[in-house]
SELUMBA-410666 format. One record per residue: residue in three letters; x, y, z of N, C-alpha, C in turn. Coordinates in nm, 2 decimals. Layout:
! SELUMBA-410666
> ALA / X / Y / Z / X / Y / Z / X / Y / Z
...
This chain:
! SELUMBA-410666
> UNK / 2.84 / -1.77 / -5.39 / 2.94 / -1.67 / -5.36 / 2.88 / -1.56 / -5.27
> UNK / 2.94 / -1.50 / -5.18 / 2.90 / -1.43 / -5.09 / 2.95 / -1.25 / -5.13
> UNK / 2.86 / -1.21 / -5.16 / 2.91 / -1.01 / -5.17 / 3.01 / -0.96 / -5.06
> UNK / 3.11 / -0.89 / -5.05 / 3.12 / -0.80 / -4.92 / 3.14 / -0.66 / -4.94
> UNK / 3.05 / -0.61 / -4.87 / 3.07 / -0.46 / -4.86 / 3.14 / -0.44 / -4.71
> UNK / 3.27 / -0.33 / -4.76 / 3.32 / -0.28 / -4.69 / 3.30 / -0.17 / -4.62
> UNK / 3.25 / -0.13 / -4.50 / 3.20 / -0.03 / -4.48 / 3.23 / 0.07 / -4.35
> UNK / 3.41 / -0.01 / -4.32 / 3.46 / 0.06 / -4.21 / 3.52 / 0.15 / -4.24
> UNK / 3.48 / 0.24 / -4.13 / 3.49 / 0.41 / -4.08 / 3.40 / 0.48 / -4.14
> UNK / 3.29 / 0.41 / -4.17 / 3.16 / 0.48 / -4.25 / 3.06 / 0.47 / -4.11
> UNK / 3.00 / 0.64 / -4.10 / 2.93 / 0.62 / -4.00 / 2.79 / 0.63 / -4.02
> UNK / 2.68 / 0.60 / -3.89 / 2.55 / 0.57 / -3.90 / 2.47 / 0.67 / -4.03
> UNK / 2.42 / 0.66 / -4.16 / 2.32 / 0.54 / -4.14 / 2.41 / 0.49 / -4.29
> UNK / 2.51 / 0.54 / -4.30 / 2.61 / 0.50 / -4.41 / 2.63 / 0.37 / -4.47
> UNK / 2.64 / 0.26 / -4.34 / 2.68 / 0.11 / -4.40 / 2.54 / 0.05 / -4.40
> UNK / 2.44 / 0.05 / -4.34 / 2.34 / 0.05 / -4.36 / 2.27 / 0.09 / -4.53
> UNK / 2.29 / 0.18 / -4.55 / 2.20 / 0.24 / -4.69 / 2.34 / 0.14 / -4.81
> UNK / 2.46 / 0.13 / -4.78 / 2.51 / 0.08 / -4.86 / 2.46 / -0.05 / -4.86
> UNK / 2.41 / -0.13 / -4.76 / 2.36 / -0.29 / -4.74 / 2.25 / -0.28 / -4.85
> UNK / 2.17 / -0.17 / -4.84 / 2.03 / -0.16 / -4.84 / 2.06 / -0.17 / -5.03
> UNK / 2.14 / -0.08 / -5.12 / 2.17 / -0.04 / -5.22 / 2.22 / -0.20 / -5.30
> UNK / 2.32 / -0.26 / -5.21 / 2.38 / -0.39 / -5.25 / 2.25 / -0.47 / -5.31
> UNK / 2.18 / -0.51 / -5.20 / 2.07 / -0.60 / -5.16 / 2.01 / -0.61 / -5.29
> UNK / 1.93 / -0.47 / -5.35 / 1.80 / -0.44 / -5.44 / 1.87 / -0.53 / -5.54
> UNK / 1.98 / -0.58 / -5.61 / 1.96 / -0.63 / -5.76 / 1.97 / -0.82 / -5.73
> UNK / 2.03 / -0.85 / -5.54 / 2.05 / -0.95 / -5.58 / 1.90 / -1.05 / -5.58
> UNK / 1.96 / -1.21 / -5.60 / 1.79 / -1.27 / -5.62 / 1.79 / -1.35 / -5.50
> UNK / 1.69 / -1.35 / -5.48 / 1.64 / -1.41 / -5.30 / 1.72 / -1.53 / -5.24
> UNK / 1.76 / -1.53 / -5.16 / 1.88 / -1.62 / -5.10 / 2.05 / -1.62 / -5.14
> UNK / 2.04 / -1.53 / -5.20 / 2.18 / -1.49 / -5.19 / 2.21 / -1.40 / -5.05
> UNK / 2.38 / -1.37 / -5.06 / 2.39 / -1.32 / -4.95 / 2.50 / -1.26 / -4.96
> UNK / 2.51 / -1.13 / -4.86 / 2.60 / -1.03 / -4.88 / 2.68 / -1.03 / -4.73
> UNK / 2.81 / -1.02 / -4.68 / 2.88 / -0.96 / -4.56 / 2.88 / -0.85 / -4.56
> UNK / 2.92 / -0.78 / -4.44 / 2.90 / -0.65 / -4.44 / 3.02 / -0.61 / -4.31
> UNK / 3.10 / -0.53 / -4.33 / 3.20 / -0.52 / -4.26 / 3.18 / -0.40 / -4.23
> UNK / 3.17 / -0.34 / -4.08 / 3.14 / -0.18 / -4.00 / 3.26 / -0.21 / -3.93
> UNK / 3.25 / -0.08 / -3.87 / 3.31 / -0.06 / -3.71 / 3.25 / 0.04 / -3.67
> UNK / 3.12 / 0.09 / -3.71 / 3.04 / 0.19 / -3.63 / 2.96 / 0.13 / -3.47
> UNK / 2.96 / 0.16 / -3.43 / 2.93 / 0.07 / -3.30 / 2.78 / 0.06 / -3.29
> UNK / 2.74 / 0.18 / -3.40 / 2.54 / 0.19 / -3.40 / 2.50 / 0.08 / -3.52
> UNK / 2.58 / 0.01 / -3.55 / 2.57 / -0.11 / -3.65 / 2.49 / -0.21 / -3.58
> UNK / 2.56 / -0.26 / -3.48 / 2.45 / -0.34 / -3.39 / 2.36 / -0.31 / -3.38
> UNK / 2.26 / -0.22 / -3.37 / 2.16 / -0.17 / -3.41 / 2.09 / -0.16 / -3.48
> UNK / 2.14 / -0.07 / -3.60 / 2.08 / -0.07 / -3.74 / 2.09 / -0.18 / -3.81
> UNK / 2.20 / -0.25 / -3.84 / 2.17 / -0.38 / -3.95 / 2.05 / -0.43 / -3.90
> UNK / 2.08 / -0.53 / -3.75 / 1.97 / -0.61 / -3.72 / 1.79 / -0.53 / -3.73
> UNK / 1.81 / -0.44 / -3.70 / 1.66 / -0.32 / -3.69 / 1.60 / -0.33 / -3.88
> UNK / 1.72 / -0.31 / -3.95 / 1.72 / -0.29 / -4.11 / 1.67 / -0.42 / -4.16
> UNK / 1.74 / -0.54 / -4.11 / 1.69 / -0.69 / -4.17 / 1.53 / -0.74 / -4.11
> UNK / 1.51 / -0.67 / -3.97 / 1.35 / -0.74 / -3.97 / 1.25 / -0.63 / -4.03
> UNK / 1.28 / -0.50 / -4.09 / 1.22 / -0.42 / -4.11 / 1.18 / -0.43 / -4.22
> UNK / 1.28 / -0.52 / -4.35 / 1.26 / -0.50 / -4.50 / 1.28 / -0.66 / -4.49
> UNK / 1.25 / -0.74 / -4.38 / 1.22 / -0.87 / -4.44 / 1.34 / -1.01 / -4.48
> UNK / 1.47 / -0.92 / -4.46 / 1.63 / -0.99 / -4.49 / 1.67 / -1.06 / -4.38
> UNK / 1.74 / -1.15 / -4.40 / 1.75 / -1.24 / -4.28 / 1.88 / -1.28 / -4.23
> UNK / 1.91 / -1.18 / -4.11 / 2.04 / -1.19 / -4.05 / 2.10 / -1.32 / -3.98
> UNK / 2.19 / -1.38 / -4.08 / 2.25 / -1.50 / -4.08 / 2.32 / -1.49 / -3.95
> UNK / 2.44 / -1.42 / -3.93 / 2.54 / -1.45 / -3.85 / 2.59 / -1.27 / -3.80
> UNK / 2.64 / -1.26 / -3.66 / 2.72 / -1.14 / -3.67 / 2.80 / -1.17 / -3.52
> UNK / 2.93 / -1.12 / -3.60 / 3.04 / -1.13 / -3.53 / 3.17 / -1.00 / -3.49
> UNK / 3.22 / -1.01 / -3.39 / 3.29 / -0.93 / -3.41 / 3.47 / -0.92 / -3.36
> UNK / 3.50 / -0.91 / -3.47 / 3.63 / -0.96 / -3.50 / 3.77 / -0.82 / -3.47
> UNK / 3.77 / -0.81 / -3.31 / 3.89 / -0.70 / -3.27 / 3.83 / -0.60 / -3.34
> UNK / 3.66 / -0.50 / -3.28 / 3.64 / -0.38 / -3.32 / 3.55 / -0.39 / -3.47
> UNK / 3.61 / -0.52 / -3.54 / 3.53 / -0.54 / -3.70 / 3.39 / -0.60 / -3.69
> UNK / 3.29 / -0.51 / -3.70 / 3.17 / -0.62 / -3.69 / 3.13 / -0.66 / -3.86
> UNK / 3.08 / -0.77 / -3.83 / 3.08 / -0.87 / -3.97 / 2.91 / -0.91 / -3.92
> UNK / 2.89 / -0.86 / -4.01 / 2.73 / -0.89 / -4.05 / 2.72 / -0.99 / -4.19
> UNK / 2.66 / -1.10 / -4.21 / 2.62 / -1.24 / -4.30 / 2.48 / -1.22 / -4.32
> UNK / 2.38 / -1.12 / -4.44 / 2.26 / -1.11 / -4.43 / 2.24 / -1.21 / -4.56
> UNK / 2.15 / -1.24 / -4.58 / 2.07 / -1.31 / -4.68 / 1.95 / -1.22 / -4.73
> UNK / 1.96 / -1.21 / -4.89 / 1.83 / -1.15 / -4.91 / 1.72 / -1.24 / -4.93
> UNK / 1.63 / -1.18 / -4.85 / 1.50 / -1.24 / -4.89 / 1.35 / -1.18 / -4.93
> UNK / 1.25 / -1.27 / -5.04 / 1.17 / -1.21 / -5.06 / 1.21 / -1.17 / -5.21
């Protein structure tokens, strides 16, 4: 089963720290979505997953909704 945090009209570093908060209890290879519309999302998620080691599955963006598919890892 896959987590989603919802995290539109939340701005920078907001859906990020919420990814970050989700992440800490799950166990390694599970995986959370993440739903922004900050446009510095592009950015930060991917910057956030090689920084702490998480592994950005997929990101899409769906009419303004960006959807982020991370996997925890480690």
């Amino acid at each position: 089963m896959t987590l989603e945090i919802d995290a539109i009209g939340l701005l920078c570093p907001l859906p990020v720290l919420r990814l970050r908060k989700r992440l800490q209890p799950l166990a390694s290879g599970e995986r959370i979505r993440l739903l922004a519309d900050d446009p510095a999302a592009v950015i930060d998620v991917p910057h956030f997953c090689n920084e702490s080691g998480h592994i950005l599955i997929d990101t899409q963006d769906n009419n303004g909704v960006l959807v982020f598919e991370v996997e925890k890892s480690g």
